[in-house]
N, C-alpha and C positions, 0 to 999 in steps of 0.2 A: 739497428743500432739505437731507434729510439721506442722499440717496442710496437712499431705498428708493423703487420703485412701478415702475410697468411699464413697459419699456422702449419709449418715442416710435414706435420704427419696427416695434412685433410689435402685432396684430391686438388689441384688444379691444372690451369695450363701450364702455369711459371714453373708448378715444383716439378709437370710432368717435362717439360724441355728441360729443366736443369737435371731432372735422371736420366734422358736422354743423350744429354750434351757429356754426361761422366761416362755414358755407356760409349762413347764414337771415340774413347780412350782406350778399350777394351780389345782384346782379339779374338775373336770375329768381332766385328765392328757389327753392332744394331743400329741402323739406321732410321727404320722404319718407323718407329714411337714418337722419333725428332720429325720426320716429314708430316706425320699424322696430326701432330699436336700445330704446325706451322698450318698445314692446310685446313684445318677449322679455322686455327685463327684468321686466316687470311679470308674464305669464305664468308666467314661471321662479318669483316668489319667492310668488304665490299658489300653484303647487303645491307648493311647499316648506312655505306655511303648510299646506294641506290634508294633505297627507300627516302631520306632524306631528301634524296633531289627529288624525288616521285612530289613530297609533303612539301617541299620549295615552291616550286612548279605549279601546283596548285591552289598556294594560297599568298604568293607573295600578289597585290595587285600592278607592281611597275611591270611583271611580265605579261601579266593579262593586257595593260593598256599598247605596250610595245607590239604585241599581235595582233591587234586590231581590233 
């Protein structure tokens, strides 16, 4: 509505669940496109959380001193 976000016709996660989310209106029902597109993203942003605790962990010094 104010002109910003991804362009309709270039590839991403959002426009690929939102053609999945039309397709689970369909008969046969495609599923699969909607799991696929949910499991990267979710995949993706638990190694983003792990890694960041891995980078916490390592350089916050209150937890170095709390360990001894």
């Amino acid at each position: 509505y104010i002109g910003i976000g991804v362009d309709p016709s270039m590839d991403s996660w959002g426009n690929m669940i939102n053609r999945a989310r039309l397709e689970m209106a369909r008969e046969p029902v495609v599923w699969w496109s909607l799991l696929a597109a949910f499991s990267f993203m979710f995949t993706l942003v638990l190694a983003a959380n792990l890694f960041a605790d891995v980078v916490r962990d390592a350089f916050d010094p209150r937890l170095r001193e709390q360990k001894g």
